[in-house]
C-alpha positions as MATLAB code, in Angstrom:
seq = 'XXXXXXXXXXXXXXXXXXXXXXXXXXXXXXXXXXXXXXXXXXXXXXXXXXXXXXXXXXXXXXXXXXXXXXXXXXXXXXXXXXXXXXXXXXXXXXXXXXXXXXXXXXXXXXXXXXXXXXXXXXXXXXXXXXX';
ca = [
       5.892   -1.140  -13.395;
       7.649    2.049  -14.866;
       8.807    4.296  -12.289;
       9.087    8.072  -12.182;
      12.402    9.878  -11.909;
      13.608    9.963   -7.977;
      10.867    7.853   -6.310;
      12.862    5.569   -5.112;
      12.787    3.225   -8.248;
      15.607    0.993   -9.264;
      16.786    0.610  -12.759;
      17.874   -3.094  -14.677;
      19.119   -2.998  -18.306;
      21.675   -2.818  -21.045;
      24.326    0.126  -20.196;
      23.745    3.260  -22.476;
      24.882    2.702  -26.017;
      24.435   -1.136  -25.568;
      22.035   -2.703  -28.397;
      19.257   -3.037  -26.233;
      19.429    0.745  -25.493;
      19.740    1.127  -29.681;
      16.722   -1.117  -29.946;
      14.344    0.788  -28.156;
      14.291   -1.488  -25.200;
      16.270    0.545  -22.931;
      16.277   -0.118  -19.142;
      13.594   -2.075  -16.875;
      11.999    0.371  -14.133;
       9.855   -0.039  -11.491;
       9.727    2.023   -8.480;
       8.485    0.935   -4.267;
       6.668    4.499   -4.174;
       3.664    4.356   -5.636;
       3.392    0.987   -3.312;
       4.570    2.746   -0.112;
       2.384    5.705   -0.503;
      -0.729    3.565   -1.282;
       0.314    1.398    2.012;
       0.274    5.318    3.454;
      -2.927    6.147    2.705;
      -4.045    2.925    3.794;
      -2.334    3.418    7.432;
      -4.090    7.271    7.324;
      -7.744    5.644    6.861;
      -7.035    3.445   10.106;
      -5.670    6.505   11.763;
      -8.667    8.560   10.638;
     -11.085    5.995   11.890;
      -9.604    5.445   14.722;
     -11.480    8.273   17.343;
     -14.728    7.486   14.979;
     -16.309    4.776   17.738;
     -16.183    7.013   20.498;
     -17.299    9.869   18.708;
     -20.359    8.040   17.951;
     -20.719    6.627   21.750;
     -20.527   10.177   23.042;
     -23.223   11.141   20.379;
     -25.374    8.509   21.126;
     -25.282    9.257   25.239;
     -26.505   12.684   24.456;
     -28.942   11.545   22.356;
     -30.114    8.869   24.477;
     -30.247   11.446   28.012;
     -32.569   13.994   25.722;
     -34.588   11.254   24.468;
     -36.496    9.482   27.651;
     -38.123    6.092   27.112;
     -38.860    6.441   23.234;
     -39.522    3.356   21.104;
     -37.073    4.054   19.013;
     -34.070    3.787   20.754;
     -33.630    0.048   20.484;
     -33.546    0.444   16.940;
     -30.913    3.336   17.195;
     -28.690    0.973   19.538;
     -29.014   -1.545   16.593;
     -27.953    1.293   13.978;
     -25.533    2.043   15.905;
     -24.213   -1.125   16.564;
     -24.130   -1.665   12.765;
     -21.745    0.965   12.235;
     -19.539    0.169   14.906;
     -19.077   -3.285   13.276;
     -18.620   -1.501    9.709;
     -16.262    1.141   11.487;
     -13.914   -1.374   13.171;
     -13.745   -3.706    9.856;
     -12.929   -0.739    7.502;
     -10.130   -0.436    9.962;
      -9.368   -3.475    9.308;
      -9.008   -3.700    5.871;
      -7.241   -0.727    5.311;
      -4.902   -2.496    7.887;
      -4.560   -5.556    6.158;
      -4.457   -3.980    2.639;
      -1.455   -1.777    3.776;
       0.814   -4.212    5.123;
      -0.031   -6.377    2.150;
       0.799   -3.333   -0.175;
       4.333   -3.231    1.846;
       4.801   -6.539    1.439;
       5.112   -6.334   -2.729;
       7.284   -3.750   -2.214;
      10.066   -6.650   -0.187;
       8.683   -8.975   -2.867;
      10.119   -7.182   -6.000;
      13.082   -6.295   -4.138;
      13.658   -9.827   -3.551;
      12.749  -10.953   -7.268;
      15.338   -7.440   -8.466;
      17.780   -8.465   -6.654;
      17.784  -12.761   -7.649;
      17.803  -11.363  -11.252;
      20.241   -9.128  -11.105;
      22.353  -11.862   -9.328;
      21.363  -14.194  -12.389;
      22.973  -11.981  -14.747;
      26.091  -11.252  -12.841;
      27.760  -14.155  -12.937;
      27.055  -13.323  -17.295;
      30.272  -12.732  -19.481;
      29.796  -10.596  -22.161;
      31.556  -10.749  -25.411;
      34.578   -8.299  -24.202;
      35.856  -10.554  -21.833;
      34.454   -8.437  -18.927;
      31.547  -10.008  -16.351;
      27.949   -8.682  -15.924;
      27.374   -5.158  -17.263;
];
């Protein structure tokens, strides 16, 4: 993943002038941000859902108060019931989904740092170790 000057990204590759650099190839870049603020958008959903359910009790008292002995009322308990259960697993997923967007953030760290370990025990044709 290419990263985007100062979001946190970290940088692998030949040093300037090296032929790698010459080639075009330049350095490997990938950045945690765009991961960490998807996982915080993900965490502001659950937040933003959070009051929803007892919004939509307190509506449905006043509704049900104003509204006697009607029919229809066991069919609006079942509505509402319905979106409870859709409220709650929205919360959730956008639960789940950020903790699992954090979590390939420590992945590529992990994976960075075992190849950059790979290539520093590397000698390079001047007699000096890894770049």
């Amino acid at each position: 993943m290419v990263g985007q000057p100062n979001d946190g990204g970290e940088r692998f590759g030949a040093p300037a002038g090296s032929a790698g650099a010459a080639a075009g190839g330049g350095d490997l870049r990938h950045s945690g941000g765009p991961w960490l603020r998807a996982a915080g958008g993900a965490d502001q959903l659950v937040a933003h859902l959070r009051p929803v359910r007892g919004e939509l009790e307190a509506a449905h008292r006043g509704l049900i108060a104003g509204a006697g002995a009607l029919d229809a009322l066991a069919e609006l308990n079942s509505v509402r019931a319905s979106w409870e259960r859709r409220i709650e697993g929205a919360r959730g997923e956008c639960g789940s989904l950020a903790e699992k967007l954090r979590a390939v953030v420590r992945g590529q760290a992990q994976a960075n740092e075992a190849v950059k370990s790979g290539f520093d025990g590397v000698k390079t044709p001047g007699g000096g170790g890894a770049w």
